[in-house]
C-alpha positions in Angstrom: 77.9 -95.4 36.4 77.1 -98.5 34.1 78.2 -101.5 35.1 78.7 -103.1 31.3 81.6 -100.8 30.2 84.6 -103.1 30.9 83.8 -105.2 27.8 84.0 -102.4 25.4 87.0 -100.6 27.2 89.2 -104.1 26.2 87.6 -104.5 22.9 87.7 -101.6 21.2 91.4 -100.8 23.0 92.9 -104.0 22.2 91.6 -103.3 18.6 93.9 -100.2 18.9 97.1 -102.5 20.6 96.3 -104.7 18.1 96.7 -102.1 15.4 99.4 -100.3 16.7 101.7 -104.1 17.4 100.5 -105.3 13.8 101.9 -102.3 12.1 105.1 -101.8 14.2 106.1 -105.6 13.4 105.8 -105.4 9.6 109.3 -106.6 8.8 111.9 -104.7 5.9 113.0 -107.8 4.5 110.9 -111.2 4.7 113.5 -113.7 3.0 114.6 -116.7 4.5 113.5 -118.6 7.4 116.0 -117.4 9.7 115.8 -113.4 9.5 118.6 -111.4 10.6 118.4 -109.3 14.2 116.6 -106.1 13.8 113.8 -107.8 11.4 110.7 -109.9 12.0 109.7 -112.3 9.3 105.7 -112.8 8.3 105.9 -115.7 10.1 106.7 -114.2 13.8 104.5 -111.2 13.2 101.2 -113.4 12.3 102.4 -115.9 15.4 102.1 -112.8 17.5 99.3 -111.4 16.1 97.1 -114.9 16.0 98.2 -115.4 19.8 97.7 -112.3 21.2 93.8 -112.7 19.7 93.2 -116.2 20.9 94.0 -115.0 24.5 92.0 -112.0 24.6 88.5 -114.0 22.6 89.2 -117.1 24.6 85.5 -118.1 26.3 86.8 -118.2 30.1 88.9 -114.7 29.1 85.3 -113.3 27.7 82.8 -114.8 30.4 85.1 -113.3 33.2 84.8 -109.8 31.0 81.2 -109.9 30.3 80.5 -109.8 34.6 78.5 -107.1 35.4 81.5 -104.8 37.2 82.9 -101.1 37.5 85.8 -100.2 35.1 89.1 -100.9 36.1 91.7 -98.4 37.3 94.4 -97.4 34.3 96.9 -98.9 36.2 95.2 -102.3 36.6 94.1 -101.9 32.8 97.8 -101.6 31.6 98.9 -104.7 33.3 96.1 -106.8 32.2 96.3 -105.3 28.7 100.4 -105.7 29.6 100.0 -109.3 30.6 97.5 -109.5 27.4 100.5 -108.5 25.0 103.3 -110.7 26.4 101.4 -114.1 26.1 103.4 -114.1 22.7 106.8 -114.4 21.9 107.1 -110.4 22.3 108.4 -108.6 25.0 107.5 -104.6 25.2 110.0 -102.5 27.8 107.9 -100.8 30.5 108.5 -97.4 28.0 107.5 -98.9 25.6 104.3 -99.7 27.2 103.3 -96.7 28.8 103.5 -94.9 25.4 101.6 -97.7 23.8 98.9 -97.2 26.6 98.5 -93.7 26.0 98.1 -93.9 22.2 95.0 -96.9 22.6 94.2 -94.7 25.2 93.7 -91.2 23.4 92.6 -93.1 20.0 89.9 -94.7 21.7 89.2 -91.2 23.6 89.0 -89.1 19.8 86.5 -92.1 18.7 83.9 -91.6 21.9 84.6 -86.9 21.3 83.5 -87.9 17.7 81.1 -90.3 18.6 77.8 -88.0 17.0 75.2 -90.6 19.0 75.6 -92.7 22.3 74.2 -95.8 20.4 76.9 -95.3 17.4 79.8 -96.8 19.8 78.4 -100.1 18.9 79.2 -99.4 15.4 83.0 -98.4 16.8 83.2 -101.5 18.4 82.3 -103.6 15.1 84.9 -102.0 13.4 87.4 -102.8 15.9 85.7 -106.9 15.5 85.7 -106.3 11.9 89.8 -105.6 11.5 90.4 -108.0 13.9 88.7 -110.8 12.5 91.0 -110.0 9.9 94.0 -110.4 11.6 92.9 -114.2 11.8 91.4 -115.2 9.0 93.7 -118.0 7.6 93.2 -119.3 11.7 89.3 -120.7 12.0 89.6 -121.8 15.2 90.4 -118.2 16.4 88.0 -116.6 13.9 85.2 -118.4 15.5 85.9 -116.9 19.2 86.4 -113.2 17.1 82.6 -114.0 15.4 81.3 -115.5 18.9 82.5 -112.2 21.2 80.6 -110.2 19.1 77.5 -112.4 19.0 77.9 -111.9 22.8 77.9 -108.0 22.3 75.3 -108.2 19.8 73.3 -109.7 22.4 73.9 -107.4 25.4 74.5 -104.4 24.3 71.8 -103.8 21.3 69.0 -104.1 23.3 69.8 -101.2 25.6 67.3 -98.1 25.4 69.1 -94.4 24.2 69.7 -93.7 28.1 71.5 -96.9 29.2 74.0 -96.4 26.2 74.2 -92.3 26.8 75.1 -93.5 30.4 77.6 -96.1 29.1 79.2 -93.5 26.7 78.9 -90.6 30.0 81.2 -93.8 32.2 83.5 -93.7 29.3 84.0 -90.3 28.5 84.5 -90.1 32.5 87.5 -93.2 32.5 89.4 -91.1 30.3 88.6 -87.5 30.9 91.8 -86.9 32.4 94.2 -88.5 29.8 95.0 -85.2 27.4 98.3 -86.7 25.4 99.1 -84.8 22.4 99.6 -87.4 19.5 101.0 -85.6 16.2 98.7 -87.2 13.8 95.9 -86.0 15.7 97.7 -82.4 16.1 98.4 -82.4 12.1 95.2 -83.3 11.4 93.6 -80.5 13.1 91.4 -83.2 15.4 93.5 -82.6 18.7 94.4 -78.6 20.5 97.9 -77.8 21.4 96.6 -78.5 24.7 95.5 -82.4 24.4 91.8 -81.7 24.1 89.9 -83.3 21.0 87.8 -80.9 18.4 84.6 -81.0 17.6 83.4 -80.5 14.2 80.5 -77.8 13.7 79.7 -79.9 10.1 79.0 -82.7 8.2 75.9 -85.0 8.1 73.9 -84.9 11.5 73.1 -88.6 12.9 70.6 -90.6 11.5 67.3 -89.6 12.7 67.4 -85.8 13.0 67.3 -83.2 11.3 69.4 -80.4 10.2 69.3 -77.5 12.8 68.0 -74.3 11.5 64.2 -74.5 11.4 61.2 -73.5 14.5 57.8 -75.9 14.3 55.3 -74.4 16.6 52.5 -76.9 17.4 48.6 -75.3 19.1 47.2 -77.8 22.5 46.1 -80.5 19.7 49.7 -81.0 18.3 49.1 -79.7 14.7 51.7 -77.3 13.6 50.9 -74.4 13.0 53.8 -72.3 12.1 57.4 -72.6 11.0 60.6 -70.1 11.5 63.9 -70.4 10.0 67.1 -69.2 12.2 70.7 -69.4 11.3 72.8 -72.6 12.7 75.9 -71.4 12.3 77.1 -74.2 11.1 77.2 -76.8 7.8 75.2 -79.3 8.1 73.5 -81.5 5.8 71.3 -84.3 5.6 72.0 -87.8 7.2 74.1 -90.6 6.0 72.7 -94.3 5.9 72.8 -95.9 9.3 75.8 -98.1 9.9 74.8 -102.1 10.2 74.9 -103.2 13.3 74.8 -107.0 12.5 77.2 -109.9 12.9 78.6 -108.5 9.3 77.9 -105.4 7.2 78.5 -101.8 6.4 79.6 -99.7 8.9 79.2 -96.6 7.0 81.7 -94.6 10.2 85.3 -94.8 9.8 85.7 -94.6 13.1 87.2 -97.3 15.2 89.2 -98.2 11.4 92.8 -99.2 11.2 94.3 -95.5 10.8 98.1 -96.8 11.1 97.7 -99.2 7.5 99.6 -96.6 5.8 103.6 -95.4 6.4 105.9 -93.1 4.6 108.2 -95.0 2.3 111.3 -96.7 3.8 109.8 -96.8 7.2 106.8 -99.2 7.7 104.2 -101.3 4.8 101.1 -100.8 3.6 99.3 -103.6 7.1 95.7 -103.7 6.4 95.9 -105.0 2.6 92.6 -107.2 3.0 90.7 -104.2 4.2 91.2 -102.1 1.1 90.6 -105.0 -1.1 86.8 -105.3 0.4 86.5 -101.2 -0.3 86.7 -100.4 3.3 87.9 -96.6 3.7 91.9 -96.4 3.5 93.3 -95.5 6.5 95.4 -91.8 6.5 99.0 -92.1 6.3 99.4 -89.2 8.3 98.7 -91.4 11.3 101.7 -93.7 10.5 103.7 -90.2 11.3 103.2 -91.0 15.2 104.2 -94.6 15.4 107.6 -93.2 12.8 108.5 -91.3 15.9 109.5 -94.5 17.9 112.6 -96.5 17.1 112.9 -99.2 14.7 111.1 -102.0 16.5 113.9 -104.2 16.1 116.5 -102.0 16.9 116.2 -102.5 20.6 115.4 -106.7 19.9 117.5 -109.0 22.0 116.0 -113.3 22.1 115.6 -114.2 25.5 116.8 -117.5 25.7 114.3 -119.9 28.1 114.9 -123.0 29.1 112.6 -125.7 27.8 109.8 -122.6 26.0 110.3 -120.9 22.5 112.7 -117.7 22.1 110.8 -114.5 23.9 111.8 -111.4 21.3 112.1 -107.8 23.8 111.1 -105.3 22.3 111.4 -101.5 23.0 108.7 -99.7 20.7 110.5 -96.0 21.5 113.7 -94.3 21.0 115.9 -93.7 24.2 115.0 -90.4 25.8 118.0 -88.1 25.1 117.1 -85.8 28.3 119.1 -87.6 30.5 122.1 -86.9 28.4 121.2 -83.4 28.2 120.5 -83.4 31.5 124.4 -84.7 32.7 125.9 -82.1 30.3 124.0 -79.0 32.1 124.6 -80.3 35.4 128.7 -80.3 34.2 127.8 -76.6 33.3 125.9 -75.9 36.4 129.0 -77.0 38.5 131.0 -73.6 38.1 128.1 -71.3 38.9 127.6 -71.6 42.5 126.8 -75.0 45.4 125.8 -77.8 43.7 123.2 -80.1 45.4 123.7 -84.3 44.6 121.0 -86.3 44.3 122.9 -90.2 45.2 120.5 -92.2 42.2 122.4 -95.4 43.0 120.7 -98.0 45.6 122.4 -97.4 49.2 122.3 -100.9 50.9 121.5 -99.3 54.7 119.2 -96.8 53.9 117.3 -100.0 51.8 117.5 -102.1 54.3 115.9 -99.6 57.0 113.3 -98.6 54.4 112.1 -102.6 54.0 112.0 -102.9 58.2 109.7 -99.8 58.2 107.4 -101.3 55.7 107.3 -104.6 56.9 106.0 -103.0 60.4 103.5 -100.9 58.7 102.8 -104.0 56.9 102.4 -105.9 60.1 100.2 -103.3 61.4 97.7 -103.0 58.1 97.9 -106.9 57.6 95.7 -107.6 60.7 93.4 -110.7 60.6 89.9 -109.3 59.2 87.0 -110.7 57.6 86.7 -108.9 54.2 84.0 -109.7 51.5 85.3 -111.0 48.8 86.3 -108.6 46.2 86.0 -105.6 48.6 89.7 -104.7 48.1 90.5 -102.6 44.7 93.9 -104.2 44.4 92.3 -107.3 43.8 90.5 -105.1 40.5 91.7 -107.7 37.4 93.0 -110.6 39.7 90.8 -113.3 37.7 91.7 -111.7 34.6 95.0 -111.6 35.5 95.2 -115.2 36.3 93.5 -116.7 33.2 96.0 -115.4 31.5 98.8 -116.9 33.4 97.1 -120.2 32.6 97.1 -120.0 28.7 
């Protein structure tokens, strides 16, 4: 497994957070300084946006990133990328989270299915760079980390032969080979199966420097070709497109990795990425707005959090109450009159707590023994420094 895939793992799925947050706080109604509950002004959502960014670009956030080390867990990845999200005034619920997880997760998942050539998820990762250095470009101080991470990527990563980046790609595709979330844009779009996995296209333009399938060269012992036979590819392909730059700035040419949630349906959520159609970038599909339209009104679930010397945090819960729990009481009132009924007690009982916290302080006792452990031999420790650098912006 490669040992330089952590870097892109946070970059290109903070891009997504990042995309996901920015278009969720676009607020109805902007007037006045002091917005009503239920709506965030321009003002809060750039504050967010700008702070979120300087923590995740900072130079001791990035140097601790860049280390030569194994992916992290999911579960140690959402808290970081948890922890990464509330060093603003914003609060997510844990629902709220998990869901958010799961669509950087699968977005970033469709990008490496569609990904036609290991080296192209350089390209990804510039777009991701690209939208974010938008996010920030009224903030120079925070521009210049965005422009300096990927200086540091340029540097690493574009000097690796085809096979180290086909094995980088292979440890990616493996991190989230397991995660099969259907998202509806994806499903409406024809991209994603009923059953969560991504499909892949049998046309369009092969990747720069090949050729399209459908022809037989045979060379003699001296490497001179000699004959040529044509076979059916089953397929449509056609010629390749330019090759995407892969400098500090420039074209691209892939939409994937792009901002796909710039566009809403009227009288839910704005147009987000204006500054990216205005340089001619391709304009994201408003189809993909449908997904995030499923979750409640971001300020519908907003209380301020009141802290005592610190700013106003705002809670926010990015999804609608699941209703099975009410559906669930009302069958369970139906199930009563057909037969024995078996309660399940959901509230806290104080003994049987109590009893459970002296069993596990024994076993704790027992596992806690004094041992001499290398340091960072323990996978809970996975994110620890990361962790705390956060706790110290």
């Amino acid at each position: 497994m490669s040992m330089r895939t952590l870097p892109l793992v946070f970059i290109n799925m903070g891009g997504e957070m990042l995309y996901i947050l920015d278009q969720r706080l676009q607020a109805p109604n902007t007037a006045g300084d002091c917005p009503e509950k239920g709506v965030w002004s321009e003002q809060d959502r750039k504050r967010v946006m700008v702070t979120i960014i300087r923590t995740m670009f900072s130079k001791d956030f990035m140097d601790q990133l860049f280390k030569p080390q194994q992916v992290y867990s999911h579960r140690t990845l959402k808290t970081v990328l948890t922890r990464l999200a509330h060093t603003s005034i914003m609060r997510l619920s844990p629902a709220s989270m998990d869901r958010l997880y799961e669509l950087m997760a699968m977005a970033f998942k469709r990008q490496l299915v569609l990904c036609p050539r290991p080296r192209d998820l350089l390209l990804i990762s510039y777009n991701h760079l690209d939208s974010v250095r938008r996010f920030v470009e009224d903030t120079p101080n925070v521009l210049n980390q965005v422009d300096e991470t990927q200086r540091r990527v340029i540097e690493v990563y574009t000097t690796l032969s085809d096979a180290e980046l086909q094995l980088l790609r292979q440890t990616l595709l493996i991190f989230l080979q397991d995660m099969h979330i259907r998202v509806s844009f994806f499903l409406r779009d024809k991209v994603q199966n009923p059953n969560g996995r991504f499909v892949l296209a049998r046309s369009g333009p092969v990747p720069p420097g090949t050729e399209v399938p459908g022809m037989i060269r045979m060379l003699d012992s001296r490497g001179r070709e000699v004959k040529r036979a044509h076979f059916p590819s089953g397929a449509s392909y056609s010629s390749p497109e330019r090759e995407g730059s892969f400098s500090l700035h420039g074209d691209r040419v892939t939409r994937l990795g792009t901002n796909v949630y710039g566009v809403s349906q009227e009288g839910e959520t704005r147009h987000t990425n204006r500054s990216s159609a205005a340089k001619g970038s391709p304009g994201p599909r408003p189809l993909a707005s449908e997904e995030l339209n499923l979750l409640a009104r971001l300020m519908g679930g907003l209380e301020v959090l009141q802290r005592p010397g610190s700013d106003p945090a705002y809670r926010v819960n990015l999804f609608t109450v699941d209703t099975g729990e009410e559906e669930g009481e009302e069958e369970a009132e139906a199930g009563e009159s057909l037969g024995d009924v078996v309660t399940i007690q959901a509230t806290p009982d104080a003994q049987a707590s109590s009893e459970l916290a002296r069993i596990a302080e024994a076993f704790t006792d027992q596992q806690h023994q004094p041992t001499e452990e290398p340091c960072g031999s323990s996978s809970s420790s996975k994110g620890a420094d990361l962790l705390a650098l956060m706790d110290t912006c």
